[in-house]
N, C-alpha and C positions, 0 to 999 in steps of 0.2 A: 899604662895610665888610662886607656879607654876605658877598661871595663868598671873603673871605680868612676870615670866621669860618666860615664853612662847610668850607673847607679844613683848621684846624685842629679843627673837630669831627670831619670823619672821620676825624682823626691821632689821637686819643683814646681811652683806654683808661680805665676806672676802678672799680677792683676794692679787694675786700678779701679777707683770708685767716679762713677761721671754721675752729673745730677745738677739740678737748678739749683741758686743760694737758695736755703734754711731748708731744706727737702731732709736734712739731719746727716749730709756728710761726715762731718768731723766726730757726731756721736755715733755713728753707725763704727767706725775707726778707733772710736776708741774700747767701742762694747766689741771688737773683735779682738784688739791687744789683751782688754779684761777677760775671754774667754780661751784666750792663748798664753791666760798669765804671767804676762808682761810686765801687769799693773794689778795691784791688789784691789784698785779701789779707781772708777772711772770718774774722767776730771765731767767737770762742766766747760760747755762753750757757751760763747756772747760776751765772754769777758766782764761780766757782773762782779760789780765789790764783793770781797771776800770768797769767790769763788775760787775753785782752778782753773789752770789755761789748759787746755788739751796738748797731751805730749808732743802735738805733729808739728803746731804753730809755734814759731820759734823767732818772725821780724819784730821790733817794736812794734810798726804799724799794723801785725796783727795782733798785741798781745794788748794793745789800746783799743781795738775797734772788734776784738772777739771774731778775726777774718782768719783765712788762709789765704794767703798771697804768693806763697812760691811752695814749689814741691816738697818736700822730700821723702825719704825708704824708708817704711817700716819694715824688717825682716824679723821674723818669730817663727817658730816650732810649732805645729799642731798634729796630736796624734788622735784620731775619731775616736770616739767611744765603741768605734763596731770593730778595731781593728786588734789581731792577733796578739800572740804575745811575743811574738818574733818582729814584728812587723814596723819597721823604722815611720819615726813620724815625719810628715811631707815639711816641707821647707817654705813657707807664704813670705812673698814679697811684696808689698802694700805701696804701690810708689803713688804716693798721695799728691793730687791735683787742687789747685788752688781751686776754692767755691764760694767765693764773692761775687755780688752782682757784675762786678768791675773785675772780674778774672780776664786773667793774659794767654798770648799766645802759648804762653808755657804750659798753660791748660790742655791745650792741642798737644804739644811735644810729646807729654808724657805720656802718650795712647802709640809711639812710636816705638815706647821702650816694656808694651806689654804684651801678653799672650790672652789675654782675655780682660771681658771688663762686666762691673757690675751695675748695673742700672739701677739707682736709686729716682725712688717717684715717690711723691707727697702723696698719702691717700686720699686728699679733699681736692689737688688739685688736678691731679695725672699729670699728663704729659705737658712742660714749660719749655721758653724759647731754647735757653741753655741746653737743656738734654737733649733736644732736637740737634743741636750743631755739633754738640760732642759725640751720637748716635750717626751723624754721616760721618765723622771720619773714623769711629769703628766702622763702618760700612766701606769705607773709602779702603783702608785697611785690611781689609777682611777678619777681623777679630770681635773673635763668641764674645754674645752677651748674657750675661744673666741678668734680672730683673728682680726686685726686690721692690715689694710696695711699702714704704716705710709708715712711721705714725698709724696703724693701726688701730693704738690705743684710742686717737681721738677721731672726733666725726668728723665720715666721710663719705665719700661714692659708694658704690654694691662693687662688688668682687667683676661681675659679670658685664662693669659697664667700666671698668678700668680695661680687662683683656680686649673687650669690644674698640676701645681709644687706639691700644698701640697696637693692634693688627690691624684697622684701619688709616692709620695714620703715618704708620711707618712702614707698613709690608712686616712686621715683624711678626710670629705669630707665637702668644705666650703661651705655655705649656708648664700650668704649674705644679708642681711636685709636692705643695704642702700647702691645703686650703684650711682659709681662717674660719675659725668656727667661732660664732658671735659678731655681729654688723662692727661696722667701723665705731670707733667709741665704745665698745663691748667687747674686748679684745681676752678671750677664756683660753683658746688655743688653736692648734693648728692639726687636721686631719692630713696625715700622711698617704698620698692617693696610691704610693704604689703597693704599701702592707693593707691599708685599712684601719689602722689606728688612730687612735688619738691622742695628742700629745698636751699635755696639761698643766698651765704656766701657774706660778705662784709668785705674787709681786714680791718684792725688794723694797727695802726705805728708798727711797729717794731712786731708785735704779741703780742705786751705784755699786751693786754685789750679784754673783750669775744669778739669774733666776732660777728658781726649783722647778725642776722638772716629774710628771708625774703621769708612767703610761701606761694607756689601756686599751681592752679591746673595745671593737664595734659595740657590745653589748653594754659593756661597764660606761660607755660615754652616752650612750643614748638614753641611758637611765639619770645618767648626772644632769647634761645637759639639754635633755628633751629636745624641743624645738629646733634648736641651733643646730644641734649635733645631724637633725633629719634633714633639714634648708643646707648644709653641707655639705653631705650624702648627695641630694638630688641635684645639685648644682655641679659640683666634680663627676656624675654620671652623665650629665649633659655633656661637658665638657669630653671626655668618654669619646659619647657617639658622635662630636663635630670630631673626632682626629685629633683630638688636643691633649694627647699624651706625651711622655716626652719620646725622643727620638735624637739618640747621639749624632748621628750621621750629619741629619738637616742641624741640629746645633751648630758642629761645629763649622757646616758650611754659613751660617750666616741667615739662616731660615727661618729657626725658631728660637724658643729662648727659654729654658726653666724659670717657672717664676716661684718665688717665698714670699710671704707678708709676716711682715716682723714690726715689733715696735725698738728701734736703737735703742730711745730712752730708758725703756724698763728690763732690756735686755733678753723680749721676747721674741725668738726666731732668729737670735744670731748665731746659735749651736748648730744650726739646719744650714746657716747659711754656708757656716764655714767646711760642713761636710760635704755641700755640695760643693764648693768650689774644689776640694779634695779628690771628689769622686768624678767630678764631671769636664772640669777646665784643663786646657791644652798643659802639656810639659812643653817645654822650649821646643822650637822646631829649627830646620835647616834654614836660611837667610840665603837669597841668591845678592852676587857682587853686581854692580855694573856693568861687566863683562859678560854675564851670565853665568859667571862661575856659582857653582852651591858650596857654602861651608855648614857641613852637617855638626847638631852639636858636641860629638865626638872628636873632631878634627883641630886640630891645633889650635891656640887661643886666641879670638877677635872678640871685640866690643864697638859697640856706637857710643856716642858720646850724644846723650839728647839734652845734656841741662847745662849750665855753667851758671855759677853763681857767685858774687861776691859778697865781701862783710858779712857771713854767717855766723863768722866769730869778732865783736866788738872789741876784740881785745888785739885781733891782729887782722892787718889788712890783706887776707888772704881772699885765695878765687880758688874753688870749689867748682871741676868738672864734675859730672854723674856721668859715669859709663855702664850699658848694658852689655854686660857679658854676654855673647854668642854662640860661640865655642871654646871648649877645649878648659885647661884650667888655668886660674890668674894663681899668683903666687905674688904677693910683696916683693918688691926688688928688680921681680925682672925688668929685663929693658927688651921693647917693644918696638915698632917702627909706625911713626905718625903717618899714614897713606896719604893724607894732603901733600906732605910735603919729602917725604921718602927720607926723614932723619929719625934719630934714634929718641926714644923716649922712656926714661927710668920710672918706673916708680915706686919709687922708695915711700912717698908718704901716703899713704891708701887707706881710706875711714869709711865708716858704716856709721850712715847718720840715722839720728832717730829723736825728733824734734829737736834740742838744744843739745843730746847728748852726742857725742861720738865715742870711738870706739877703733882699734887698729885692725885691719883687714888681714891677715894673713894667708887667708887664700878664700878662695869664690869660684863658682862655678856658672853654667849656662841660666839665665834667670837671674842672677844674681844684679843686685846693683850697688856698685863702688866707688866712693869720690877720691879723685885725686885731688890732693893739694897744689895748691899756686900748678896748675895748671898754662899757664898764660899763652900756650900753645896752641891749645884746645879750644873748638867752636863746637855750639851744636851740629850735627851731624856729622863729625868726624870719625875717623875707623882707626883705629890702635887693632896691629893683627902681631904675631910672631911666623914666621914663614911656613907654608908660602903666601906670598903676597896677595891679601884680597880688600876690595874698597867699598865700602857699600853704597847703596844711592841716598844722596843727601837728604835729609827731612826736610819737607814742603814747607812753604811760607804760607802762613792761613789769613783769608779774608779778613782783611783791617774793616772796622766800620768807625772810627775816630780819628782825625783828623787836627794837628795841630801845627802852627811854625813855632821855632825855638831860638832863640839869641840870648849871646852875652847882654848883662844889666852895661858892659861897659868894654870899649872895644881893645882895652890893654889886657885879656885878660881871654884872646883868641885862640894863642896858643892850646894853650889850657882849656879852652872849651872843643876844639879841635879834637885832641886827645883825650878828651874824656867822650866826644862823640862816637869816635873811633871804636872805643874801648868798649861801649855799650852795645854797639851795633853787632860786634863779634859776638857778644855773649847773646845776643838777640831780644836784649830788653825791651827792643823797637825796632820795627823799621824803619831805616832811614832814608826818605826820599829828597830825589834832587832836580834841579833842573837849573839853565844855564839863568831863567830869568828871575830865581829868585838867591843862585849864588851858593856859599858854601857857610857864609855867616851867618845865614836863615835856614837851613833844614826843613824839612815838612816831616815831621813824624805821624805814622799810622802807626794804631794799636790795633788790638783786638776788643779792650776793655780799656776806657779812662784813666785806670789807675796807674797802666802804665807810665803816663804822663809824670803821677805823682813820684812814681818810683826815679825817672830820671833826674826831675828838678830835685831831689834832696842827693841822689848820690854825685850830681854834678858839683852839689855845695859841700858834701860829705868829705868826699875823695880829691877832689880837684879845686875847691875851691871858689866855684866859678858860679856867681847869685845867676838867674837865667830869669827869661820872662817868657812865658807858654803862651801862644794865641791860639784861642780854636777857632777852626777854617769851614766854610760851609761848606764841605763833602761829607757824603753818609756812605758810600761803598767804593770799591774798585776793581776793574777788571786787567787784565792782563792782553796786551796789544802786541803790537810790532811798530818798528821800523816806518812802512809800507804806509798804515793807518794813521800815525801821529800828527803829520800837517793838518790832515784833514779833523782830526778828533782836537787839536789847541783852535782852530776857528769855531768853535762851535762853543755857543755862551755855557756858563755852566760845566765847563770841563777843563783839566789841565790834566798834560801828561808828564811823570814823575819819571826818573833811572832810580830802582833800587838799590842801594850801595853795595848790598851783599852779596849780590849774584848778577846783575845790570840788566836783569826784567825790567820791560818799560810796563809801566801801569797807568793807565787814566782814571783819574777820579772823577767822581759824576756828582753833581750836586743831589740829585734825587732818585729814584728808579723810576720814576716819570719822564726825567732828562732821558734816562739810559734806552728807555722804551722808545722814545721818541725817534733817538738818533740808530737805535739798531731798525726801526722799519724802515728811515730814512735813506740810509746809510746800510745795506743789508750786506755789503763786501766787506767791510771793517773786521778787524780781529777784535774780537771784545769776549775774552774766553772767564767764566767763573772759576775762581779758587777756592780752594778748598773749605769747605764749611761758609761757603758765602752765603747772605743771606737771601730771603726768597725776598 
């Protein structure tokens, strides 16, 4: 069985898209399905009358507000236009991350469950907060970025003052493999720096069909497009003699970054994009256990489990794990052993989602990503292996900046808010924070993004019944303490210390980074350690 698992690991691609809202997530996703023929004809987002809803977004609350609010897989077939005729097309995994301004922790998660990621940047605005946080925990991670200047089409910055932002700004250094020829707003096409070509876009109505493609040499483009085609030239020559070519090695260590300037909307620069992730982006790798054991992705079958999700389908009250296969190969049916908890686990009901549709799994490989049905077993970060026995280390809990208390509208009705807190807390809709003086019938929820908020108060009234009433609390950040620090971090105005339910981290919350500044000079013994993707 290796040598066929081995084959489709190097078929394997598994990426996600990180980016500020409106930067064109959801259309970059979809002009990549249209270009993998998925879909004959790309939706619109924003959720405009009369519009389509993009295939990925599939909650009410995003199909009314034109959002992505929770993950999930696109999986599609793309074979290059350069590749043989023997030559099997690679296997793309698209595990799409929520990109509203109010996105969740689960934003974070899903960089858990990938081997590369694509960095989507506005070209008027470059570098926003959002991509910045999702950019350290690829960095935190160690997982290649590729860069991708989106909107094109409309005005923007200079080419040379976008690269200039993200190697200044982030240590990252771009190295791009296909410069736009024509200023931002003027979007003709893209010079291919490692042939010298030119590659020459023909719009579409509305963008909603692949764009025509039309190539030429040096000669043929500088007669077309004069000017442009020379300011292209001598820009990617500079670029040249600063070392900003590409270099696989620094990629994949995390150094540099291929970059593409594409417009999602008209569907120019997504054919480049997707060959580069083809030709350049990691296959699944070996995973080390928490024991320091390595499961290579040839070795017997493991997964993580980074999503769990409920009411995906309105029609049945089901809960939806997402497991990233590791190793070895899944097969429908088998029974598995949950490592939490060293008991057996079936499964029989295993889908490939893909916006509202699903689909029956019958087998997957490393890369791959599979949901189990009614899961009720399953948390984020858990490890389903077939022997020998391996666990992997848990997924992090990322920097809350929202801050809320939560209670029943009325107190016959605790039960049931209990157990619907409970229930949340597993899937990691929120964290739930505790302490003795404010009790168990108050909670203190931290989010990542506000919306969390919203997602609990309707699935409490949803699923359980239970009307609730949300206070938000004057804390903006948290850090992570001890024991040791606590007395002395609750006398200090402006702070309280929480137990997080899920794993029993004590965290202090700060009213401001002014408080937090204040008490770390004060107080220089204190444990007050940053997590992950916190903010500056």
């Amino acid at each position: 069985m290796s040598s066929s698992v081995a084959d489709e690991v190097r078929r394997r691609r598994t990426f996600a898209i990180i980016s500020h809202p409106d930067a064109g997530k959801s259309t970059m996703t979809e002009a990549l399905a249209l270009h993998a023929r998925m879909i004959s004809e790309a939706g619109a987002i924003h959720g405009k009358a009369g519009r389509k809803s993009t295939v990925s977004d599939w909650m009410e609350m995003e199909k009314a507000r034109g959002i992505s609010v929770s993950s999930t897989a696109l999986q599609f077939n793309y074979l290059p236009a350069t590749a043989g005729p023997d030559d099997e097309p690679a296997v793309i995994n698209l595990v799409d991350t929520p990109g509203h301004a109010d996105f969740s922790e689960d934003t974070y998660r899903v960089l858990t469950a990938v081997d590369a990621a694509v960095m989507l940047i506005d070209a008027a605005k470059g570098l926003e907060p959002q991509t910045l946080k999702l950019f350290q925990v690829c960095r935190h991670r160690g997982i290649p970025v590729i860069t991708v200047i989106n909107k094109w089409d409309r005005p923007g910055r200079t080419p040379l003052e976008l690269i200039d932002e993200i190697s200044e700004r982030i240590g990252l250094l771009p190295t791009p493999l296909f410069f736009p020829v024509g200023i931002a707003g003027d979007f003709r096409g893209l010079l291919d720096r490692r042939t010298g070509r030119y590659i020459h876009f023909t719009r579409t109505a509305g963008g909603a069909t692949i764009a025509p493609e039309e190539l030429m040499d040096a000669d043929a483009a500088s007669a077309r497009e004069e000017q442009a085609w020379t300011e292209a030239v001598e820009e990617s020559e500079l670029l040249t003699e600063m070392g900003q070519d590409h270099d696989q090695e620094l990629f994949l260590g995390g150094q540099t970054s291929p970059m593409i300037f594409a417009s999602a909307m008209l569907n120019f620069g997504v054919r480049q994009l997707l060959e580069t992730l083809v030709e350049l982006a990691p296959s699944p790798v070996a995973r080390a256990g928490i024991d320091g054991e390595v499961r290579e992705p040839t070795d017997p079958f493991s997964a993580v489990v980074f999503k769990v999700q409920a009411g995906m389908d309105s029609s049945h009250r089901d809960r939806l794990a997402f497991m990233r296969i590791v190793s070895g190969q899944f097969e429908r049916g088998m029974v598995v052993t949950h490592a939490q908890t060293g008991k057996p686990f079936a499964t029989k009901y295993a889908q490939a989602v893909f916006g509202r549709d699903r689909s029956t799994v019958d087998t997957a490989f490393p890369g791959d990503v599979v949901g189990l049905v009614n899961a009720t077993a399953l948390a984020p970060g858990d490890t389903l292996y077939d022997d020998p026995r391996i666990q992997f280390p848990p997924i992090p809990s990322f920097a809350p900046e929202h801050f809320s208390s939560l209670r029943a509208t009325t107190a016959d009705k605790y039960k049931q808010f209990r157990k619907g807190m409970d229930q949340l807390d597993s899937e990691g809709v929120v964290q739930v924070l505790r302490n003795e003086l404010r009790g168990d019938a108050s909670p203190v929820l931290a989010a990542v993004g506000p919306m969390q908020f919203e997602v609990v108060t309707a699935r409490m009234k949803a699923e359980y019944n239970v009307d609730t009433i949300i206070e938000p609390l004057g804390y903006t950040l948290a850090r992570r303490t001890d024991a040791d620090s606590a007395d002395e971090l609750n006398r200090q105005r402006g702070v309280e210390v929480f137990t997080r339910s899920s794993d029993g981290v004590l965290l202090a919350l700060f009213s401001d980074k002014w408080r937090l500044q204040y008490i770390e000079k004060e107080h220089p013994d204190l444990l007050l350690e940053p997590l992950v993707a916190a903010a500056d």
